[in-house]
ChimeraX commands (.cxc) that place a marker at each C-alpha (Angstrom):
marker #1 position 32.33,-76.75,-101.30 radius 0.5
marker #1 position 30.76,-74.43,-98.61 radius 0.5
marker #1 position 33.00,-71.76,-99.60 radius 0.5
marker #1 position 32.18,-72.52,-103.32 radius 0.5
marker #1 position 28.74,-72.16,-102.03 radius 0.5
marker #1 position 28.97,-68.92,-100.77 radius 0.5
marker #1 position 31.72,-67.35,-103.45 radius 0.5
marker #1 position 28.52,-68.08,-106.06 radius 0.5
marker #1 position 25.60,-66.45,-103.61 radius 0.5
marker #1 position 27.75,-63.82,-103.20 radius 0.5
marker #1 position 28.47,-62.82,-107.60 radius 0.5
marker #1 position 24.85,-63.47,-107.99 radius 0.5
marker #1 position 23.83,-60.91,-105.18 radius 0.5
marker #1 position 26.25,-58.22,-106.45 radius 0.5
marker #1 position 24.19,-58.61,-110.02 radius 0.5
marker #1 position 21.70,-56.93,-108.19 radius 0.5
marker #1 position 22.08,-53.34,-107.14 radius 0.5
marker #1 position 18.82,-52.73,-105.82 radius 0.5
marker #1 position 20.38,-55.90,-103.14 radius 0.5
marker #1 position 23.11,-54.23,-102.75 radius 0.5
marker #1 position 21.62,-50.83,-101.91 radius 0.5
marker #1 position 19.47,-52.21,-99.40 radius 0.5
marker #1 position 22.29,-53.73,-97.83 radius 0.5
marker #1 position 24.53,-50.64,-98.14 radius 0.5
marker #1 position 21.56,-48.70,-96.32 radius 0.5
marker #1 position 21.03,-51.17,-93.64 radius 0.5
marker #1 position 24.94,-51.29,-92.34 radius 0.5
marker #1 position 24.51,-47.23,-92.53 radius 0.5
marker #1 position 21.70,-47.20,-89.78 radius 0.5
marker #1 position 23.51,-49.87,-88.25 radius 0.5
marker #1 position 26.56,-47.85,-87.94 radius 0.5
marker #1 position 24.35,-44.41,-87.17 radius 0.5
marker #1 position 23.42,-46.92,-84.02 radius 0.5
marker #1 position 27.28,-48.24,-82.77 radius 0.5
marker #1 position 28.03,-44.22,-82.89 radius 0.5
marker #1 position 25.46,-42.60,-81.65 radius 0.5
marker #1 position 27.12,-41.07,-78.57 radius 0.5
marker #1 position 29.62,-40.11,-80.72 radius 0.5
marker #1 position 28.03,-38.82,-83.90 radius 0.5
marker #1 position 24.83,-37.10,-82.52 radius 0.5
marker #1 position 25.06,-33.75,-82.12 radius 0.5
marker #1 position 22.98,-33.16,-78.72 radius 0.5
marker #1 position 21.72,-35.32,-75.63 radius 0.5
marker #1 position 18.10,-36.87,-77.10 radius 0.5
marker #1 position 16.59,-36.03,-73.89 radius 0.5
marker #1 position 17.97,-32.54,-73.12 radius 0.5
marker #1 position 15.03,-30.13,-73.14 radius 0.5
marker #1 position 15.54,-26.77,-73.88 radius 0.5
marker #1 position 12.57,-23.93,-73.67 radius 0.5
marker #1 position 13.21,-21.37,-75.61 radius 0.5
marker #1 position 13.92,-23.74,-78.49 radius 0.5
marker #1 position 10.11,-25.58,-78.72 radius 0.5
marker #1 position 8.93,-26.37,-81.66 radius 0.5
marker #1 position 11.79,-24.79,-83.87 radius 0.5
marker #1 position 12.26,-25.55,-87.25 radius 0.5
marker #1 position 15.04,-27.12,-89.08 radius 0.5
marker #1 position 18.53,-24.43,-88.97 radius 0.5
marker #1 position 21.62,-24.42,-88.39 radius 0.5
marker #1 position 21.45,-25.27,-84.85 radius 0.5
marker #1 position 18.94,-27.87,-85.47 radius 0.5
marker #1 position 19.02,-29.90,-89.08 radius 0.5
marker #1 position 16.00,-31.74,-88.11 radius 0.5
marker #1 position 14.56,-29.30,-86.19 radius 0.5
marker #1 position 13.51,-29.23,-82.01 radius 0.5
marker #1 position 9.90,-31.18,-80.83 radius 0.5
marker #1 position 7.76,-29.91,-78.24 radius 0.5
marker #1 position 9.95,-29.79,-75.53 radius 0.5
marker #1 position 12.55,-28.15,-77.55 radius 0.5
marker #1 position 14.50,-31.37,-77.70 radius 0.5
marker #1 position 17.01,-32.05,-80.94 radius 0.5
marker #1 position 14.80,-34.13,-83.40 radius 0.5
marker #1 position 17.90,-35.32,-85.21 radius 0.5
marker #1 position 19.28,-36.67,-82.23 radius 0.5
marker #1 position 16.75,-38.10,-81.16 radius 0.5
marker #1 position 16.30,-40.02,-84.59 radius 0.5
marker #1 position 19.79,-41.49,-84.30 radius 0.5
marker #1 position 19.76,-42.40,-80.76 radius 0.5
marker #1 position 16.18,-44.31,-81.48 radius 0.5
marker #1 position 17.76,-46.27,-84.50 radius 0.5
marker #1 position 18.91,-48.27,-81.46 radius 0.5
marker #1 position 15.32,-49.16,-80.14 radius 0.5
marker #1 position 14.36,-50.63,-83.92 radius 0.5
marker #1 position 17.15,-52.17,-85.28 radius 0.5
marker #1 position 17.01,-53.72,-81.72 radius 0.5
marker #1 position 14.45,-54.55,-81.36 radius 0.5
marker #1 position 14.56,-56.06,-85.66 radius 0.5
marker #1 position 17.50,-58.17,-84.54 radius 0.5
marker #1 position 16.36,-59.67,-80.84 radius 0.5
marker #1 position 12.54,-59.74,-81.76 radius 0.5
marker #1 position 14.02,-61.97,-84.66 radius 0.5
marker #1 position 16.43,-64.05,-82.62 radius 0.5
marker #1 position 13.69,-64.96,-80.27 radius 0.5
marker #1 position 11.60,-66.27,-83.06 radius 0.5
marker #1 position 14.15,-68.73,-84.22 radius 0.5
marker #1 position 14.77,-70.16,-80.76 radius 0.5
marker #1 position 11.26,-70.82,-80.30 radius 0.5
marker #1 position 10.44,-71.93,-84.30 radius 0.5
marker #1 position 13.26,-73.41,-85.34 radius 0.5
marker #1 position 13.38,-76.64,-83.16 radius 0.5
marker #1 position 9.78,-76.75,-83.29 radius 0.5
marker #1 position 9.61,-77.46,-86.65 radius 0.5
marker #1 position 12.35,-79.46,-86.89 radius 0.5
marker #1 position 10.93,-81.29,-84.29 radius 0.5
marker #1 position 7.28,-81.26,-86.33 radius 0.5
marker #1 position 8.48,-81.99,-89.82 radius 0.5
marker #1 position 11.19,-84.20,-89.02 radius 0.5
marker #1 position 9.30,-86.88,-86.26 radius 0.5
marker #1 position 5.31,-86.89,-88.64 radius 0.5
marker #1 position 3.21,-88.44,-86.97 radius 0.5
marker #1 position 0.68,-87.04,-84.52 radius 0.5
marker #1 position 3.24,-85.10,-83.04 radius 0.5
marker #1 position 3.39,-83.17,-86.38 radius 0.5
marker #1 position -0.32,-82.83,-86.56 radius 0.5
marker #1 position -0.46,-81.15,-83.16 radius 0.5
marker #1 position 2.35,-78.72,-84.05 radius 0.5
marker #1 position 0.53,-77.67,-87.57 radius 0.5
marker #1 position -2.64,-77.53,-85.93 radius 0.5
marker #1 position -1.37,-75.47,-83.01 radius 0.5
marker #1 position 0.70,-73.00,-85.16 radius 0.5
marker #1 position -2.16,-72.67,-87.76 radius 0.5
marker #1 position -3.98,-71.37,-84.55 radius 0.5
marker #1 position -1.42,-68.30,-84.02 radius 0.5
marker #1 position -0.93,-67.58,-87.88 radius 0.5
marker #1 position -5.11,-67.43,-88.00 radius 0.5
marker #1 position -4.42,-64.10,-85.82 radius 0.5
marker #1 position -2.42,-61.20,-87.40 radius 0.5
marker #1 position 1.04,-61.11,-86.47 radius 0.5
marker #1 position 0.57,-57.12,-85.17 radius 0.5
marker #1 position -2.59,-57.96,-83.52 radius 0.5
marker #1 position -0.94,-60.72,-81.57 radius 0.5
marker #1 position 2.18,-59.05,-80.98 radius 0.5
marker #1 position -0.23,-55.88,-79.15 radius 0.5
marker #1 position -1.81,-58.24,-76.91 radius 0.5
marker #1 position 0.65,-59.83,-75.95 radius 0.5
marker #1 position 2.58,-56.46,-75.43 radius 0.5
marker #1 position -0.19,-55.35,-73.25 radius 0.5
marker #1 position -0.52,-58.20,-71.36 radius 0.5
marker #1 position 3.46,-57.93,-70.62 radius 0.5
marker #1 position 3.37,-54.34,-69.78 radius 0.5
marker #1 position 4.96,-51.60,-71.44 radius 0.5
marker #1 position 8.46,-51.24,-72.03 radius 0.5
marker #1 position 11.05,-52.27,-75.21 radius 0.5
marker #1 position 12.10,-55.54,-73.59 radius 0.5
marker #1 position 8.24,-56.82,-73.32 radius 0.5
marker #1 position 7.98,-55.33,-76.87 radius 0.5
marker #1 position 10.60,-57.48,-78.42 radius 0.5
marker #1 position 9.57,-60.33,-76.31 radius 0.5
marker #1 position 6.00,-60.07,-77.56 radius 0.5
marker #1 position 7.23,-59.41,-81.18 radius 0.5
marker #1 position 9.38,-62.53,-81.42 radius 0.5
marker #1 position 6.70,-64.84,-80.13 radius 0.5
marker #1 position 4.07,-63.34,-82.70 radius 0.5
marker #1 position 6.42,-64.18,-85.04 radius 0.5
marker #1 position 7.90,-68.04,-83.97 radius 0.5
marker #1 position 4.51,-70.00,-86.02 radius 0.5
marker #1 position 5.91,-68.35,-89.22 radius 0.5
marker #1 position 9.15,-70.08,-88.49 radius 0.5
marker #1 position 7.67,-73.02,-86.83 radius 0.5
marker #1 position 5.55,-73.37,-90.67 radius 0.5
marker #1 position 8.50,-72.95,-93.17 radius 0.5
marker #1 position 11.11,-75.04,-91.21 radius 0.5
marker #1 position 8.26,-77.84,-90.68 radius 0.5
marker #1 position 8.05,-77.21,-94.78 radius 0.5
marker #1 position 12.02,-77.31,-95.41 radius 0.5
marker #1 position 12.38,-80.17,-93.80 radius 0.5
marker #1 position 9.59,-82.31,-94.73 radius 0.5
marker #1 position 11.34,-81.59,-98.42 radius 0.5
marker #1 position 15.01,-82.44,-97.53 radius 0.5
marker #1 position 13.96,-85.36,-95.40 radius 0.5
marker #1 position 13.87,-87.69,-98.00 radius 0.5
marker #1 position 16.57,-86.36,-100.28 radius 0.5
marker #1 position 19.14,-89.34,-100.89 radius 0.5
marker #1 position 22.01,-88.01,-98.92 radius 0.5
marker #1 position 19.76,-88.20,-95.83 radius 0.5
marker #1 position 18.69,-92.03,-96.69 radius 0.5
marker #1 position 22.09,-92.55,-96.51 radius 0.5
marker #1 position 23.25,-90.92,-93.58 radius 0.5
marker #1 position 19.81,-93.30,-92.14 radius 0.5
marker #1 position 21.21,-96.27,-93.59 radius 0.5
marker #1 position 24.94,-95.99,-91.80 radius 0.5
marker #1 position 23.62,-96.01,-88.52 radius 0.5
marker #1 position 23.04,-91.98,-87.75 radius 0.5
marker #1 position 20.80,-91.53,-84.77 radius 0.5
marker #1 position 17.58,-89.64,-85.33 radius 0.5
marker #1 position 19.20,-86.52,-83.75 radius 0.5
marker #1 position 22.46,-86.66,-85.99 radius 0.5
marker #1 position 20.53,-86.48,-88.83 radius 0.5
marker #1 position 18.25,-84.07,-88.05 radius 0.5
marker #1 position 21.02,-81.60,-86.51 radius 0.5
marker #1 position 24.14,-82.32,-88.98 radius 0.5
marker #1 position 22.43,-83.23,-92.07 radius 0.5
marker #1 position 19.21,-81.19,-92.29 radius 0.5
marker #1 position 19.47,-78.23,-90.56 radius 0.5
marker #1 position 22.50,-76.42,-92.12 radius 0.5
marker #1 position 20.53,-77.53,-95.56 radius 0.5
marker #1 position 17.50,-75.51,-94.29 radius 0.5
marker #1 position 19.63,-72.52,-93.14 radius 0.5
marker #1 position 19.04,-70.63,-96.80 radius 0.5
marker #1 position 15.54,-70.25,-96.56 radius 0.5
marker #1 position 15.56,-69.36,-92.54 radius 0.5
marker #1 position 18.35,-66.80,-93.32 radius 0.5
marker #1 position 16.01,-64.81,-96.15 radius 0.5
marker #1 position 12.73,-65.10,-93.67 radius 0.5
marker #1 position 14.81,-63.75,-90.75 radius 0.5
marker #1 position 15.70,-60.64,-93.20 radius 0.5
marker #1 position 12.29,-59.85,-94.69 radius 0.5
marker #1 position 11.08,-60.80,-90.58 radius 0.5
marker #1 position 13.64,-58.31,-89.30 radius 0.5
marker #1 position 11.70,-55.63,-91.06 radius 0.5
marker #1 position 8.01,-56.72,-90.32 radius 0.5
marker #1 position 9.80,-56.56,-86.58 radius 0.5
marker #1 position 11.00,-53.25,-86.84 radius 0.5
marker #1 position 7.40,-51.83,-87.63 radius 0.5
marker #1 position 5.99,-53.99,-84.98 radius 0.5
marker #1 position 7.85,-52.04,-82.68 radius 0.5
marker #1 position 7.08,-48.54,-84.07 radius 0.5
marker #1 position 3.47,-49.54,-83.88 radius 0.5
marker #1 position 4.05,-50.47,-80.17 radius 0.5
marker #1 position 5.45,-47.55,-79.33 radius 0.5
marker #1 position 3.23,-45.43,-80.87 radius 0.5
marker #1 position 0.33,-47.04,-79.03 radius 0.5
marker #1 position 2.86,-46.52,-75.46 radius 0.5
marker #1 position 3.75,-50.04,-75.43 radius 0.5
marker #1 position 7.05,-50.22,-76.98 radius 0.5
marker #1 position 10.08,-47.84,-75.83 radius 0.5
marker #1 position 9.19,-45.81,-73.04 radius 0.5
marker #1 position 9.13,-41.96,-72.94 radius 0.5
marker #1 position 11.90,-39.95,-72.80 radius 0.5
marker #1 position 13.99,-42.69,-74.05 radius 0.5
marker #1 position 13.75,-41.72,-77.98 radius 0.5
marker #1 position 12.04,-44.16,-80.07 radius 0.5
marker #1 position 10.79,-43.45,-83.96 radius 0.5
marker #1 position 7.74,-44.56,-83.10 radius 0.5
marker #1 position 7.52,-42.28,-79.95 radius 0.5
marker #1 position 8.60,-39.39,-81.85 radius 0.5
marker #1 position 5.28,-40.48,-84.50 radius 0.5
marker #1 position 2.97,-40.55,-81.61 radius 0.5
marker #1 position 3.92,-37.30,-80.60 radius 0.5
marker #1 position 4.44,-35.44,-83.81 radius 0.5
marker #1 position 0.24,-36.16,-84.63 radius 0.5
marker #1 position -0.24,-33.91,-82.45 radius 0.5
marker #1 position 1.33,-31.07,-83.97 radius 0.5
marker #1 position 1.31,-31.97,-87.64 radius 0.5
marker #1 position 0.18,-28.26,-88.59 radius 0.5
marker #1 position 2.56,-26.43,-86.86 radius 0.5
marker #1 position 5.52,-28.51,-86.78 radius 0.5
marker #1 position 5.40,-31.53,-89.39 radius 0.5
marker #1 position 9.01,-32.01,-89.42 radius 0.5
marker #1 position 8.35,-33.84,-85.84 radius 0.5
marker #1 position 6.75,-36.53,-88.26 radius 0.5
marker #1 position 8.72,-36.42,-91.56 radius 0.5
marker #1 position 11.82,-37.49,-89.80 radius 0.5
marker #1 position 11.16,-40.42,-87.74 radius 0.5
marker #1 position 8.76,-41.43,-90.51 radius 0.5
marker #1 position 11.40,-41.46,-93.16 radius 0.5
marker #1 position 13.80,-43.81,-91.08 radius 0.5
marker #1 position 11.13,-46.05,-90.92 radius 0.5
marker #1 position 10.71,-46.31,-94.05 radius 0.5
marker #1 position 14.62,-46.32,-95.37 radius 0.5
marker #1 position 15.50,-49.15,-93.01 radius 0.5
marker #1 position 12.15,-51.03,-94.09 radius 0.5
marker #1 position 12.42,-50.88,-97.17 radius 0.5
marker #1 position 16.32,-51.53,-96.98 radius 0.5
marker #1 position 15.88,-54.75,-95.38 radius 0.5
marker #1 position 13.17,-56.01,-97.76 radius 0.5
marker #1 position 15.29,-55.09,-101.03 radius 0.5
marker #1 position 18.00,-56.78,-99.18 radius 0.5
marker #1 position 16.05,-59.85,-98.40 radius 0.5
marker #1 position 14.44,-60.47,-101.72 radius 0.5
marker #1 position 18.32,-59.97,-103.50 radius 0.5
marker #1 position 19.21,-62.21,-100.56 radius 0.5
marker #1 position 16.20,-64.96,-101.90 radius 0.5
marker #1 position 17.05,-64.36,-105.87 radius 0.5
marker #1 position 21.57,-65.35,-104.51 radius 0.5
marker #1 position 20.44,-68.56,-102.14 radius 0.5
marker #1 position 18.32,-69.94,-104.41 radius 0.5
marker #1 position 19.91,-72.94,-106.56 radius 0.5
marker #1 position 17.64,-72.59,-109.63 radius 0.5
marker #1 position 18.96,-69.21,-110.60 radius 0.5
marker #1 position 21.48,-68.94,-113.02 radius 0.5
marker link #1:1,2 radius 0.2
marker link #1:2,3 radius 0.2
marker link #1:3,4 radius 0.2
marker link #1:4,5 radius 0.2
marker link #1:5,6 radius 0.2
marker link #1:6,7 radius 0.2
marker link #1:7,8 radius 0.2
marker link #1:8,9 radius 0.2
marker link #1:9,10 radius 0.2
marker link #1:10,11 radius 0.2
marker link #1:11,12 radius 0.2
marker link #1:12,13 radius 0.2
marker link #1:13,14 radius 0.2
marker link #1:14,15 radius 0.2
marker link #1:15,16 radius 0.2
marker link #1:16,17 radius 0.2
marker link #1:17,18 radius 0.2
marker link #1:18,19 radius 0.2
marker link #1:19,20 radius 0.2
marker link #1:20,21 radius 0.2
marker link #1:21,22 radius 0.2
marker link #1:22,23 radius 0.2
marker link #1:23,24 radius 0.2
marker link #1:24,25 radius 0.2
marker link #1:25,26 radius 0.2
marker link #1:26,27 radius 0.2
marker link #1:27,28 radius 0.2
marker link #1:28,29 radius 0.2
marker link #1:29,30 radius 0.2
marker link #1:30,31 radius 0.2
marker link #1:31,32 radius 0.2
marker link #1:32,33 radius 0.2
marker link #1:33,34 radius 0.2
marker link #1:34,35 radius 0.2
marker link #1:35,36 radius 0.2
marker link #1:36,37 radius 0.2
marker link #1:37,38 radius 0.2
marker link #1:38,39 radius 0.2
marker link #1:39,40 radius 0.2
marker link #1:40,41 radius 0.2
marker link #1:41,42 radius 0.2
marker link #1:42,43 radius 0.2
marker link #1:43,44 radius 0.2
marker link #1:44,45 radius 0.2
marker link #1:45,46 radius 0.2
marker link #1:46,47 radius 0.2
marker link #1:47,48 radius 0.2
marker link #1:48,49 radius 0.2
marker link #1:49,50 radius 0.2
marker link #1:50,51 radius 0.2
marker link #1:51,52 radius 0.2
marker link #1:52,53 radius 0.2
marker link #1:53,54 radius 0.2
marker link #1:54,55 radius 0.2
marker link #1:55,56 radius 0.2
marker link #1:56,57 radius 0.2
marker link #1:57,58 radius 0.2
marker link #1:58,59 radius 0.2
marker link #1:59,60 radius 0.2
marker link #1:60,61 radius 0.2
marker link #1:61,62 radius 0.2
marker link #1:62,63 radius 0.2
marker link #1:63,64 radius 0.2
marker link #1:64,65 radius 0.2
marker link #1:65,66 radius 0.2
marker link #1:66,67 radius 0.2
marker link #1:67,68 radius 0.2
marker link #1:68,69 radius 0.2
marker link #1:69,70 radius 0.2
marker link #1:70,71 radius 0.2
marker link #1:71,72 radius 0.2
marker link #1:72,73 radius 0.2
marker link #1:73,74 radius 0.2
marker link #1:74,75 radius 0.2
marker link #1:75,76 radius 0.2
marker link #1:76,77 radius 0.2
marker link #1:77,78 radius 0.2
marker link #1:78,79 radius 0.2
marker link #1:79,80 radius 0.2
marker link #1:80,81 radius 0.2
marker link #1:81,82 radius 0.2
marker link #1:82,83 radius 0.2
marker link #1:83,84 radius 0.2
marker link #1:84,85 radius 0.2
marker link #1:85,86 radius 0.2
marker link #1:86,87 radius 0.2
marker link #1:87,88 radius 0.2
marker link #1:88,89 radius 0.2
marker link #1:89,90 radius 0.2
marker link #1:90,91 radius 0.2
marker link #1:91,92 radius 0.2
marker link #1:92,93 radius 0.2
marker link #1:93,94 radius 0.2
marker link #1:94,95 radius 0.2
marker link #1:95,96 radius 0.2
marker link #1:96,97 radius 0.2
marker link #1:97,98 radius 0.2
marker link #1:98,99 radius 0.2
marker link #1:99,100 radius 0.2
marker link #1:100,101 radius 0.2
marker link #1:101,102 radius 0.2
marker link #1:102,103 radius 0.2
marker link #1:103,104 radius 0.2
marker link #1:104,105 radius 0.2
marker link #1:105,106 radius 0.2
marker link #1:106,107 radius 0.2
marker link #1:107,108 radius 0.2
marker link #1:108,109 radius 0.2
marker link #1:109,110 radius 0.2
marker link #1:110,111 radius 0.2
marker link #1:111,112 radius 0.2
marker link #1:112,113 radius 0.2
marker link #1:113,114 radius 0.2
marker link #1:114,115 radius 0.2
marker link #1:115,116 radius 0.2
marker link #1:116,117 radius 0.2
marker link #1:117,118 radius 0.2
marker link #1:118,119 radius 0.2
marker link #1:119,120 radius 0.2
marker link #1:120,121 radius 0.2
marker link #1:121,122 radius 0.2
marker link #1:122,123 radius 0.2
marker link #1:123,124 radius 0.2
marker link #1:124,125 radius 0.2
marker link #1:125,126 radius 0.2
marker link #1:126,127 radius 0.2
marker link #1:127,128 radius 0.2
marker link #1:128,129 radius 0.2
marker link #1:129,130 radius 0.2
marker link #1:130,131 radius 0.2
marker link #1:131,132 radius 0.2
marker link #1:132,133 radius 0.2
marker link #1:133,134 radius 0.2
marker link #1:134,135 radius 0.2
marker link #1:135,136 radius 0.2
marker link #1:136,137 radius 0.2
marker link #1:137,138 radius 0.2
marker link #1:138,139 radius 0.2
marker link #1:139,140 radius 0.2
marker link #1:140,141 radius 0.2
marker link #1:141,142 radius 0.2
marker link #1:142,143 radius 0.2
marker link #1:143,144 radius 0.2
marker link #1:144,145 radius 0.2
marker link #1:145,146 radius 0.2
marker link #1:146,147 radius 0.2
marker link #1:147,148 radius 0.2
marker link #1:148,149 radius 0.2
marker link #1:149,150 radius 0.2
marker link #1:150,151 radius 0.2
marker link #1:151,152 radius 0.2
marker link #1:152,153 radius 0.2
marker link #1:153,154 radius 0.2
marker link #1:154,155 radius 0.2
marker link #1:155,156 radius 0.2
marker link #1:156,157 radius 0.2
marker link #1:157,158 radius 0.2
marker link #1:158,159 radius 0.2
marker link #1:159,160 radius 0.2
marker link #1:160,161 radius 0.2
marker link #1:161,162 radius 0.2
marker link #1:162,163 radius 0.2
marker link #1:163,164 radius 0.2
marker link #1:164,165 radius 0.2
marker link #1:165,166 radius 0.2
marker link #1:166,167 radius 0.2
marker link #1:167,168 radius 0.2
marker link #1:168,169 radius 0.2
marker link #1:169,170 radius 0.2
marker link #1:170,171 radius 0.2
marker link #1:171,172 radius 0.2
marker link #1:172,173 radius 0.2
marker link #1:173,174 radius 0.2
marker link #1:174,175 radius 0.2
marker link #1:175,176 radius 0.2
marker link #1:176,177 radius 0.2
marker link #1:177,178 radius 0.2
marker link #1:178,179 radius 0.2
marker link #1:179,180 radius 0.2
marker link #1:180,181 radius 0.2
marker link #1:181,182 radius 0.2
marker link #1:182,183 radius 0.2
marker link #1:183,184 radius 0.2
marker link #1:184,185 radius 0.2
marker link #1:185,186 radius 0.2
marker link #1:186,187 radius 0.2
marker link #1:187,188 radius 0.2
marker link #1:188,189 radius 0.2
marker link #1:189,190 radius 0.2
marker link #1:190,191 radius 0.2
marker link #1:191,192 radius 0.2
marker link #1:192,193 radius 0.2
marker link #1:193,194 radius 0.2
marker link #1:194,195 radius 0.2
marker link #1:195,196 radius 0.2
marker link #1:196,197 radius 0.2
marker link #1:197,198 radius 0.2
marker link #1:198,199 radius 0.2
marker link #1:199,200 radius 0.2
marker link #1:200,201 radius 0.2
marker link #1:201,202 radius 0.2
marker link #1:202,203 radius 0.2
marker link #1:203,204 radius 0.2
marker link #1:204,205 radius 0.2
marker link #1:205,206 radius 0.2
marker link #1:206,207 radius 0.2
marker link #1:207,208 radius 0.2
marker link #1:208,209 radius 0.2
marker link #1:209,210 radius 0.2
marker link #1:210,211 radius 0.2
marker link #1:211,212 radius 0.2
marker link #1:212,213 radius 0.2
marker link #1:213,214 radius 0.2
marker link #1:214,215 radius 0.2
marker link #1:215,216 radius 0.2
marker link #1:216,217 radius 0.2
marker link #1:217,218 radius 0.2
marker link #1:218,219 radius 0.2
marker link #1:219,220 radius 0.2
marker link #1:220,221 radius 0.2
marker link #1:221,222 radius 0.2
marker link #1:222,223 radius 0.2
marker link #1:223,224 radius 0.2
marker link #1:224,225 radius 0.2
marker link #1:225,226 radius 0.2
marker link #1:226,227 radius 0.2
marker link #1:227,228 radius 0.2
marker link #1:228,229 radius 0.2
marker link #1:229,230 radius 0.2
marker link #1:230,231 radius 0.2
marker link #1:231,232 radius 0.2
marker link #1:232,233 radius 0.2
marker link #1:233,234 radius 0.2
marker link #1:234,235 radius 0.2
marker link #1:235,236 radius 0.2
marker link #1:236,237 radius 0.2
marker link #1:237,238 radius 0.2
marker link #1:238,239 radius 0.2
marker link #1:239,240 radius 0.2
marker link #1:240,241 radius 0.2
marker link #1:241,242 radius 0.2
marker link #1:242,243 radius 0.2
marker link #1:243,244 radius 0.2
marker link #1:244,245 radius 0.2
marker link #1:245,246 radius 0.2
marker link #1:246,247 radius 0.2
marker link #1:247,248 radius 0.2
marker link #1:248,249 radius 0.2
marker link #1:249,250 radius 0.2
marker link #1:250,251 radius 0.2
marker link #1:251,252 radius 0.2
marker link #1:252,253 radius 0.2
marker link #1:253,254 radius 0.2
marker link #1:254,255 radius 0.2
marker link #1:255,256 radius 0.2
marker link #1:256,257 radius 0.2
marker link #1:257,258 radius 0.2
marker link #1:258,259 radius 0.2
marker link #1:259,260 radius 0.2
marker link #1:260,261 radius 0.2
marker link #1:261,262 radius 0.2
marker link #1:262,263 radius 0.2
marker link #1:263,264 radius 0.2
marker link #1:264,265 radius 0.2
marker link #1:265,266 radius 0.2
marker link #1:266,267 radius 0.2
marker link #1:267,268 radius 0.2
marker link #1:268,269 radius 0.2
marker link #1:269,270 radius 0.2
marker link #1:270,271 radius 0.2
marker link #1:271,272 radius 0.2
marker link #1:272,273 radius 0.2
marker link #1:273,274 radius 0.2
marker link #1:274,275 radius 0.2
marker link #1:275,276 radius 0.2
marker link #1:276,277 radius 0.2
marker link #1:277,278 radius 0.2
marker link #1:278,279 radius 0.2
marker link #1:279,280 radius 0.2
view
């Protein structure tokens, strides 16, 4: 039935090309990432003086930065730090949200109330807001960034599993597994949560590339990846400085941002349209 399940999400997500392009997209940076030793063309931190500021040629697709250091390669090497930083900041979330609002929607009760009002609290601050002051208050680096990120992020979890499972609670498969004796925990872990696993799968897409800006932002404020470690949002911070003479230091990390953004979202809302039971 599971394998029914997923033969059907899987025709109804291959109706949709702007899905599939997303997706297509996404394993491309993904695989620019694995093989970056391999595929870039120069060391991302090799300076070179006589080659500052050059534009794209030959030598250089992408051009050189300020330093005279290979923009290209230094735009593959830092697909690392975001789709990193996309996939862990994520991961983190779920750890924390997940069981929390399992444990919210699933008990009621005051222990509910507490939750919502505790995680209406975070989501009443912006999630980049948060995610800065908490990066701050770590210290600069990636790790702290991704750390910071993923907590930022947890109450949006915490909210739509609390929501999931206050709507499969009382679905009659779940009265049933009640009334044969299941423990509170056997339910809740065997019978609700792989029913919730849908929605939490779509979020963690779409959240994968709210993370992955989070952590351009970060850097580009100097509290994300740490210089000379490439990083697109780095390589922004630094191109603003010499927009005029060199805006290829910009157009380039700027563009990846966007592609794998936009990738992930288009992937995310196919991802919604295949899960979802109502669609035909």
């Amino acid at each position: 039935m599971r394998q029914s399940l997923t033969y059907t999400a899987w025709l109804r997500l291959r109706r949709r090309p702007s899905a599939l392009i997303g997706l297509l997209v996404v394993i491309g940076f993904v695989l620019m990432a694995c093989l970056a030793s391999s595929i870039s063309p120069q060391d991302p931190i090799a300076t070179s003086w006589g080659a500052i500021r050059k534009a794209p040629s030959a030598a250089h697709w992408f051009g050189t930065d300020e330093i005279g250091r290979d923009v290209l390669s230094r735009v593959i090497w830092g697909t690392q730090a975001s789709l990193m930083a996309g996939v862990i900041s994520v991961s983190i979330s779920l750890l924390i949200g997940v069981p929390i609002g399992l444990l919210a929607g699933f008990l009621g009760g005051w222990v509910d109330t507490v939750i919502s009002r505790i995680t209406d609290a975070f989501l009443a601050c912006p999630f980049l807001i948060l995610a800065i002051a908490l990066a701050a208050f770590l210290g600069p680096s990636l790790t702290n960034a991704m750390v910071a990120i993923g907590i930022s992020a947890a109450p949006i979890f915490v909210r739509l599993t609390r929501g999931q499972v206050l709507q499969i609670k009382v679905e009659d498969f779940v009265e049933a597994a009640r009334a044969v004796g299941n423990p509170p925990w056997r339910i809740a872990i065997l019978h609700i949560l792989p029913n919730i696993l849908p929605p939490l799968l779509v979020q963690s897409t779409l959240a994968i590339a709210s993370a992955v800006i989070a952590e351009a932002s970060l850097s580009f404020l100097g509290l994300g990846q740490q210089p000379p470690a490439p990083s697109w949002g780095s390589m922004l911070n630094t191109a603003k400085n010499f927009i005029d003479q060199a805006p290829w230091m910009a157009i380039w990390p700027g563009l990846s941002i966007f592609l794998l953004v936009l990738s992930f979202n288009l992937f995310g809302d196919g991802l919604r349209d295949a899960l979802d039971p109502r669609q035909s």
